[in-house]
C-alpha angles and dihedrals in degrees: 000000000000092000096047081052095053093050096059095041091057086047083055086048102057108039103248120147112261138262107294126258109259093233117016125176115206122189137181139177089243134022123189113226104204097193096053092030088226130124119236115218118225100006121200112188116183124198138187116200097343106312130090116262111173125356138166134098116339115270090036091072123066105220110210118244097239092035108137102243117230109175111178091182117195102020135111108232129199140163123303110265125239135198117210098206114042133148105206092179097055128070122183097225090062089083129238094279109036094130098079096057092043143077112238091248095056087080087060090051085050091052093052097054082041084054097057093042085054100048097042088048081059108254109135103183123037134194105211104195108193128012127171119231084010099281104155088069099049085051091047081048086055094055113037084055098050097240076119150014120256161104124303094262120219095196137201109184113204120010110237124232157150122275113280078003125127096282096050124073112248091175099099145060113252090256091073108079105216127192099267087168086128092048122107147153136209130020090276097040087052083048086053101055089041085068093038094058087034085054089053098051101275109157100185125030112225117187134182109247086171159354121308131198101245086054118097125227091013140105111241087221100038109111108239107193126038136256085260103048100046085056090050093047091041091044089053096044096057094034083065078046097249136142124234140217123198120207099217131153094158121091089226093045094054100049091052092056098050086048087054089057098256122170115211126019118211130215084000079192096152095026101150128209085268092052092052091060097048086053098055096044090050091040097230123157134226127220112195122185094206095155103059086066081086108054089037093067095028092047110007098085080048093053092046096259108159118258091235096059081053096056081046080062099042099052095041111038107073090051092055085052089051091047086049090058093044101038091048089049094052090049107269116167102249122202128177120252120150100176093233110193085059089065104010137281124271101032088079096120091069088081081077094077094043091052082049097041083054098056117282128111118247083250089057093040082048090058105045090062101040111013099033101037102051080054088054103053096043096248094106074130098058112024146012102064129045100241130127109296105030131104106281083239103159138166128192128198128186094245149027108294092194094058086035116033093184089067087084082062090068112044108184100193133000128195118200107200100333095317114104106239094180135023114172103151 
């Protein structure tokens, strides 16, 4: 009993939302339906205990008598969103070299904040690709628990990668010792990181195919593990039964990896017509952050980043921009990641006008990051469309987000597993 006290006055305490109502009933004057594309007049969506039960029209819906009501009248709903590359411990304003100003645990101070910002920007459900001393997990651990408010996290730990590659840090002198917990060599040595992260609560395995433009004293398109190692890494991920993203901007990068069995690939900047085809035959899925170009150039000189990872953007951005357009014509599968951390959290959903501006149409932006991406990460089951069975996590915007995309930019309420998160009607 003391213990049980403890624990929700420390979710009090903290701020987070409480516990959920067992049965809620949630209702709205238009639901999107992402796998038919139409929109359902009049929706009426009923969970127990956080997960859907029963949906469709009213009066096609019994609504329990001692349902909660939540009638967001007027407004269109849809699944909650999810990006699938995040960094919730980083923040851009920080600066390039913040850690050495800083204590280790200020990044987790940092990712709870980010969390809030996610969550209230109405992704439910986050990927965070890449965390020092683990502490996405700890963060996913927070909140699961209600110490704090957030997405479901979907965490990686460290970022695995080659010696002076990517996922390595090639600021400092060798007499600065520097955190290399993600660093490894050789097919077995990558095997046996992949344990090691596994071990420590990873969920999904992200390793470094190739250079990357906040790196130092590399190329952003140079491969950085061999053919070898990217299919051992890949081999001991899935047998643990884990997915795996793979930071690549290179052509030859990203087809290794393809060929290793990866994923997801992320960035995809130099992906190449044969690449294309690879990735369709494997399945695999690419996750391209083609709106944080923008704030990079306009903020990144403000927030200390070096003049020479801003040439890396600059000559890289708008290409990324140009094999979006042309991956996602030839057929591509297509999932939302922003890489939110390196422009800030919450204005994630302004990644939605840059996907259309480059050639998809709002219902396309919508599922990748609903539809597709739930597919992505394993969790079809759990999130990604609004159906018996899955989270009741559910956003609501004033409009119609497929007439007006930037509707996703102004989420008016969002509801993680039946407890309302946000209400800012």
């Amino acid at each position: 009993m003391r213990k049980a006290k403890w624990a929700m006055l420390a979710v009090l305490l903290a701020g987070a939302a409480p516990v959920a109502a067992a049965t809620v009933a949630i209702s709205a004057a238009r639901m999107l339906d992402v796998v038919s594309g139409q929109m359902v007049a009049n929706p009426v969506i009923v969970s127990v205990d956080g997960r859907i039960t029963a949906i469709g029209p009213a009066g096609s819906v019994a609504i329990p008598a001692d349902a909660q009501r939540i009638d967001l009248a007027g407004m269109t709903i849809l699944p909650g969103l999810i990006d699938m590359h995040v960094h919730l411990t980083s923040d851009p304003t920080t600066g390039y070299y913040s850690d050495l100003e800083h204590t280790p645990t200020f990044s987790m101070v940092v990712g709870v904040a980010n969390a809030g910002r996610t969550l209230d920007a109405g992704f439910t459900t986050v990927r965070n690709v890449g965390s020092a001393d683990y502490g996405d997990v700890g963060l996913k651990q927070g909140i699961e628990a209600g110490f704090a408010r957030g997405p479901r996290i979907v965490p990686a730990g460290y970022a695995l990668g080659a010696t002076g590659g990517h996922c390595d840090d090639n600021r400092f002198p060798p007499n600065i010792v520097v955190d290399r917990s993600g660093v490894a060599s050789g097919p077995q040595g990558f095997r046996e990181k992949v344990r090691e992260v596994h071990k420590f609560g990873a969920d999904v395995i992200k390793f470094c195919a190739t250079g990357g433009v906040f790196s130092a004293r590399d190329t952003v398109d140079g491969q950085q593990l061999t053919q070898e190692e990217m299919d051992a890494l890949v081999d001991e991920a899935h047998r643990l039964r884990m997915k795996v993203a793979v930071h690549a901007h290179g052509t030859d990068g990203i087809k290794a990896a393809i060929r290793a069995g990866a994923d997801t690939i992320e960035h995809a900047s130099l992906a190449d017509a044969e690449a294309f085809e690879l990735a369709k035959k494997a399945g695999t899925a690419f996750s391209m952050d083609i709106y944080n170009d923008d704030y990079i150039l306009a903020e990144g000189a403000k927030n200390g980043v070096p003049e020479a990872n801003l040439a890396k953007e600059r000559a890289i951005g708008l290409k990324q921009r140009q094999t979006f357009q042309a991956a996602h014509k030839a057929g591509v599968k297509m999932v939302f990641g922003s890489d939110a951390g390196v422009y800030p959290h919450g204005d994630n959903g302004r990644q939605f006008a840059k996907m259309t501006e480059w050639g998809m149409t709002p219902l396309q932006a919508i599922r990748a990051a609903t539809l597709n991406a739930g597919e992505a990460l394993g969790m079809a089951t759990d999130v990604g469309t609004l159906a018996v069975g899955r989270y009741a996590d559910i956003i609501a915007v004033a409009g119609d987000p497929i007439a007006d995309i930037s509707q996703l930019q102004k989420v008016k309420v969002v509801i993680k597993g039946g407890t309302v998160a946000k209400d800012a009607r």
